[in-house]
C-alpha positions as CSV (number, residue, x, y, z in Angstrom):
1,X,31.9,0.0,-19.5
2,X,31.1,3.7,-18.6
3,X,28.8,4.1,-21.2
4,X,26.3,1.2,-19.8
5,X,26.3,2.4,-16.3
6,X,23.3,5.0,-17.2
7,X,21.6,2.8,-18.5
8,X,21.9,-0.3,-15.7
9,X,21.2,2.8,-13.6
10,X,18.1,3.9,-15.4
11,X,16.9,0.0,-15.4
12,X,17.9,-0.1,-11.6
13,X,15.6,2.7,-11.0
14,X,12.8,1.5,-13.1
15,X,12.8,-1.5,-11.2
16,X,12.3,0.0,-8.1
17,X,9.8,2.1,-9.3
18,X,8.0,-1.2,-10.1
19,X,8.6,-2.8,-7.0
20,X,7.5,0.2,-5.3
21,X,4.2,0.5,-7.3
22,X,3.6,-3.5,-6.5
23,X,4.0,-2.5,-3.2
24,X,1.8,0.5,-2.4
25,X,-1.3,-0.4,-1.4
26,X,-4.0,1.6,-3.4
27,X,-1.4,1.3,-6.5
28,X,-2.5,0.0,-10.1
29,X,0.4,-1.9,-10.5
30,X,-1.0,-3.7,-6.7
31,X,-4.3,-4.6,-7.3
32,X,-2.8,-8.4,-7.3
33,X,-0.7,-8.2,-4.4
34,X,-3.1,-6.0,-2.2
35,X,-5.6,-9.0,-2.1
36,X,-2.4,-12.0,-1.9
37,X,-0.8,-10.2,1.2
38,X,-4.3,-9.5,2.5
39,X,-5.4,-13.4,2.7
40,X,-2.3,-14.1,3.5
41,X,-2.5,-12.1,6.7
42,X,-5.5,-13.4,7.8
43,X,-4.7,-17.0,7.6
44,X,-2.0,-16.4,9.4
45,X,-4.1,-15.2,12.1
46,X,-6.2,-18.0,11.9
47,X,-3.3,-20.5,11.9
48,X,-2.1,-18.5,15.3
49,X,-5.7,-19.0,16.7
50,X,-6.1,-22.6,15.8
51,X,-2.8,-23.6,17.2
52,X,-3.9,-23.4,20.6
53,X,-6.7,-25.6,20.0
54,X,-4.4,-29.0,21.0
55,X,-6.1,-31.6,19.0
56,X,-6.2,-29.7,16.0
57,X,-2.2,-28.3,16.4
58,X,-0.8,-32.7,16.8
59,X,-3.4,-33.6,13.8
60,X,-2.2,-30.8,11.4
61,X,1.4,-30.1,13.3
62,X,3.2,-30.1,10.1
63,X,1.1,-28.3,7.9
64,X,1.2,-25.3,10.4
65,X,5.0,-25.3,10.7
66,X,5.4,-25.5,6.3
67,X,3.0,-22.8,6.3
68,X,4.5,-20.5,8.7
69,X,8.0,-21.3,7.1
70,X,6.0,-19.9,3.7
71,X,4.5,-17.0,5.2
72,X,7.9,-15.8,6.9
73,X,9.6,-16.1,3.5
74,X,7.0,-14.0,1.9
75,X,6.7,-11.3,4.3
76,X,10.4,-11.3,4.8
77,X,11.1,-10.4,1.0
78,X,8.4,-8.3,1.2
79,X,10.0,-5.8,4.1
80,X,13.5,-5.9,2.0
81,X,11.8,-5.4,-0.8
82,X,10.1,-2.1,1.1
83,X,13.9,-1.1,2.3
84,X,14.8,-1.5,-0.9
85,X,12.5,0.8,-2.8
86,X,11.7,3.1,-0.4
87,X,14.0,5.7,-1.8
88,X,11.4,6.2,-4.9
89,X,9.7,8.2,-2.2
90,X,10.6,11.5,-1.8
91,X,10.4,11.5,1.6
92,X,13.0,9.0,1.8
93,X,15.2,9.5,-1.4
94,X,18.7,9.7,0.5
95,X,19.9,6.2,-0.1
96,X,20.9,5.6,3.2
97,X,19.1,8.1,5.9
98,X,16.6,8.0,4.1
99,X,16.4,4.1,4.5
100,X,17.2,4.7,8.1
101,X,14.2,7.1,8.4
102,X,11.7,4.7,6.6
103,X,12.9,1.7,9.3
104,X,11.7,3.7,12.4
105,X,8.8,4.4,10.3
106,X,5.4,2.9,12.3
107,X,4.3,0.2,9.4
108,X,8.0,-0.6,8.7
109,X,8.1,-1.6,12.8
110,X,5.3,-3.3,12.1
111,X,6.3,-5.0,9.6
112,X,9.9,-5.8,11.0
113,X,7.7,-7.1,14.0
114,X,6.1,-9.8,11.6
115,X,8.6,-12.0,10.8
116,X,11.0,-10.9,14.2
117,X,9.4,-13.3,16.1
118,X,10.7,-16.5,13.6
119,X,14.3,-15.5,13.7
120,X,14.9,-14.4,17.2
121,X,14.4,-18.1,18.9
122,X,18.0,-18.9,16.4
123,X,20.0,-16.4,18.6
124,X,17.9,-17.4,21.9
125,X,17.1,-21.3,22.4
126,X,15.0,-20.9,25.0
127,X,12.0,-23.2,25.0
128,X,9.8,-20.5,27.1
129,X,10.4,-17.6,25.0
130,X,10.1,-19.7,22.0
131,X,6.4,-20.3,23.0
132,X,5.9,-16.5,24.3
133,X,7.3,-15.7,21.0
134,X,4.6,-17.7,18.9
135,X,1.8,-15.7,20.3
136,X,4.0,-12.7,18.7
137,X,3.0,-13.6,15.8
138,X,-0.5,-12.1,15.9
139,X,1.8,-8.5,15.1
140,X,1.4,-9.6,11.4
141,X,-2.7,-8.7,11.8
142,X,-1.6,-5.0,12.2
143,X,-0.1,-5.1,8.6
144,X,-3.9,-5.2,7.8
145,X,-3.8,-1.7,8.7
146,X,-1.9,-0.7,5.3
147,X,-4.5,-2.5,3.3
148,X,-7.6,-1.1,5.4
149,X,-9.0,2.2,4.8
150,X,-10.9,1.4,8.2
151,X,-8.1,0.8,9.8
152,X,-6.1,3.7,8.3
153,X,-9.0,6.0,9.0
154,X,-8.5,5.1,12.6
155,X,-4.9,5.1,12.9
156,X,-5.9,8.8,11.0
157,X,-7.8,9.5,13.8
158,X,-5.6,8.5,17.0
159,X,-3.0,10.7,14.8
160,X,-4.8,13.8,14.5
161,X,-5.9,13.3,18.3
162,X,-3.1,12.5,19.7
163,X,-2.7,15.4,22.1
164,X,-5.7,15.5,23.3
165,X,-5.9,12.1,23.9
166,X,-2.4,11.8,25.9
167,X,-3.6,14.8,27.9
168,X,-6.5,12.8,28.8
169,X,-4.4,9.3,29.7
170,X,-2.4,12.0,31.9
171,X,-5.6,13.1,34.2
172,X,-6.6,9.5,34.2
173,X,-3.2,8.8,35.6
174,X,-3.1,11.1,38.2
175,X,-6.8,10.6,38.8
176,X,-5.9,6.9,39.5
177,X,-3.0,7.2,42.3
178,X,-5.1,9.7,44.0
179,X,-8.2,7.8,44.2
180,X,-5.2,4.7,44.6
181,X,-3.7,6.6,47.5
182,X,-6.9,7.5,49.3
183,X,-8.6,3.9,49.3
184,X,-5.8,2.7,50.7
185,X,-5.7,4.5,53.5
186,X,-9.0,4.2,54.3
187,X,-8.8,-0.1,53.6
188,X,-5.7,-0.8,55.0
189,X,-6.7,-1.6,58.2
190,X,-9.8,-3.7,57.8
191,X,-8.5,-5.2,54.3
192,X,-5.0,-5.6,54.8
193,X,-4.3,-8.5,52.5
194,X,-6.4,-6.9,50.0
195,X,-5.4,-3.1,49.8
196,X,-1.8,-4.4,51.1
197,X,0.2,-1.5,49.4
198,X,-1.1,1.7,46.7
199,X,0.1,-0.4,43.8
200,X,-2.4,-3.2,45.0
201,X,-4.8,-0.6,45.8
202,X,-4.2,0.0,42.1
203,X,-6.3,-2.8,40.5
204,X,-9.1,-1.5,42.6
205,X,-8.9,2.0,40.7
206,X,-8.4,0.4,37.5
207,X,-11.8,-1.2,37.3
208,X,-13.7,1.2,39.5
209,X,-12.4,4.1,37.5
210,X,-13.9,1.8,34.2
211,X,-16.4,1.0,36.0
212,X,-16.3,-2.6,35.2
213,X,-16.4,-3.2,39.2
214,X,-15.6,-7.0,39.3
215,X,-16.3,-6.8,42.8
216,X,-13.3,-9.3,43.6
217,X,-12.2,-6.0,46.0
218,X,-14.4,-3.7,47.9
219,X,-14.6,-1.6,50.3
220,X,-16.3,-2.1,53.1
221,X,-15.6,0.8,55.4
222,X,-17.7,4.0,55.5
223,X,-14.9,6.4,54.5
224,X,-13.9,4.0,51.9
225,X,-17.6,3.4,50.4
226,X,-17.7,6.9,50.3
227,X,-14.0,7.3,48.4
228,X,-15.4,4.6,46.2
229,X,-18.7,6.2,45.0
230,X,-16.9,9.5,44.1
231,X,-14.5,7.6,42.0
232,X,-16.9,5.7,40.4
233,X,-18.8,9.0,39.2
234,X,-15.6,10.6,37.9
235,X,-14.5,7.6,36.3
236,X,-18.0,7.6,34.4
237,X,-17.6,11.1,32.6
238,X,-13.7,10.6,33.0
239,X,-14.0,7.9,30.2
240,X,-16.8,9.4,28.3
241,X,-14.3,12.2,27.2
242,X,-12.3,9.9,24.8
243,X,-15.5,8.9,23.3
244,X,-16.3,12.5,22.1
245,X,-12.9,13.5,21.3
246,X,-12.6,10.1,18.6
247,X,-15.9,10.7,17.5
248,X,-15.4,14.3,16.4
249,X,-12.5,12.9,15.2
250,X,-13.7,10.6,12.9
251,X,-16.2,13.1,11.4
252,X,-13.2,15.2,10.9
253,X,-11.7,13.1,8.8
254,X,-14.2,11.3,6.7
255,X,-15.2,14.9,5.7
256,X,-11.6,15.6,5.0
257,X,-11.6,12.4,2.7
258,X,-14.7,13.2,1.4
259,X,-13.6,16.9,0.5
260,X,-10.5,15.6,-0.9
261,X,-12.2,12.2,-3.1
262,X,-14.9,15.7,-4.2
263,X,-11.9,17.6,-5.4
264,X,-9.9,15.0,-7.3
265,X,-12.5,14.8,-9.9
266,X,-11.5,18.4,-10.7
267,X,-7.9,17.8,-11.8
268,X,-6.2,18.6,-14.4
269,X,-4.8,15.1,-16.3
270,X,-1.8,17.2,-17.7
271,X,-0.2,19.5,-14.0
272,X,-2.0,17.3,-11.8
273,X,-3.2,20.6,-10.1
274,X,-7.1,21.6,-9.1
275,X,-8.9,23.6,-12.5
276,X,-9.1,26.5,-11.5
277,X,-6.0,27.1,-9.8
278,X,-3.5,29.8,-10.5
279,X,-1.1,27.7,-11.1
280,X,-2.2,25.7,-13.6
281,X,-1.1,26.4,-16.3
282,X,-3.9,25.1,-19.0
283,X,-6.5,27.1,-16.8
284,X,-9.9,26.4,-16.7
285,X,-11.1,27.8,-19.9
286,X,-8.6,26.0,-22.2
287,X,-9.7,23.4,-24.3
288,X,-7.9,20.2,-22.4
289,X,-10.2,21.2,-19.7
């Protein structure tokens, strides 16, 4: 008995080293999930979009429900399957914190968020959430995001960013109960039913400080005109920063990804390290070079 528990142990982990490889987007061993999980994502998108069309949902009722039973049962062994192996990384080898730390991971959440939505009406039969719940669904096209190098090149971006774009959302913030503030005091007496309170006066700043203007409230006052045209000049090169920061963003790192697709040509098959480097030990003038 004690003499075939390294080797259940050894198959064990070359298991999960295959289920991890199926797994990994980008993978060898995944080139014929990658495109399975893909379609399957995206019809389940379309199923969610042509649901709400009525005569199409009581025509085709049951075929929607077998196919969301199917899709929940896939992507639901696929996130075990994910816990399961996720230990093969080396970020998250420690068989139990190291599971813990891949759940709270943001495409584990995600993931967890595509098939939470089936399971939750069983513990609450509520007919209203059940329907609110159904339009949760739409979580699983974020999954796309694993599969996308557009969409990771974004997600890339908002990470690298992230500072300067929450510093931004901050002044926008601040910029909005001021201007929020301001308008209402100087509405509130001709428009009360419009600018009633700040947090009504709120919509007002939101599309003014967009500059969307939908024009279902205005002011018609002098101060607040006045109030109104200042705020609709910051809000202009208020929202252009953002623009510049992702854009100089996304130059950052398709250079980065270009740098680093220039440099993989370059190494070694035997270390895995750059020719070149110190550290390999081959070096760049041996013969396996």
């Amino acid at each position: 008995m004690q003499s075939g528990t390294p080797q259940f142990s050894a198959m064990d982990q070359d298991l999960k080293t295959r289920v991890f490889g199926i797994l990994e987007p980008g993978d060898e061993d995944s080139k014929y999930f990658d495109p399975f999980i893909m379609g399957l994502i995206l019809l389940n998108v379309a199923a969610v979009v042509l649901e709400t069309v009525h005569s199409i949902y009581t025509s085709y009722a049951r075929l929607f429900h077998i196919f969301d039973v199917f899709s929940v049962a896939v992507f639901t062994v696929e996130y075990i399957l994910r816990v399961w192996s996720s230990t093969v990384d080396s970020r998250y080898k420690d068989p139990v914190r190291g599971r813990l730390r891949f759940l709270v991971t943001p495409m584990a959440l995600v993931d967890l968020m595509a098939v939470l939505p089936y399971y939750l009406p069983v513990f609450i039969p509520d007919l209203r959430f059940m329907r609110a719940m159904r339009l949760f669904r739409l979580f699983r096209v974020l999954k796309l995001a694993r599969y996308s190098d557009s969409l990771q090149t974004f997600v890339d971006v908002l990470r690298m960013k992230k500072e300067e774009l929450l510093l931004m959302l901050f002044g926008i913030m601040i910029l909005l109960i001021i201007s929020s503030s301001l308008m209402y005091e100087a509405e509130n007496a001709a428009q009360p039913e419009a600018f009633s309170s700040i947090p009504a006066a709120m919509w007002w700043g939101i599309v003014t400080l967009a500059t969307v203007g939908y024009g279902d409230i205005y002011p018609i006052t002098p101060w607040g005109k006045f109030i109104g045209s200042i705020v609709v000049l910051l809000g202009i090169g208020l929202f252009a920063l953002p623009t510049g920061v992702l854009a100089s963003g996304f130059a950052e790192v398709l250079a980065k990804r270009k740098e680093e697709k220039k440099m993989h040509k370059y190494r070694c098959p035997h270390c895995g390290r750059y020719i070149g480097d110190m550290a390999c030990p081959s070096g760049p003038d041996d013969e396996e070079h």
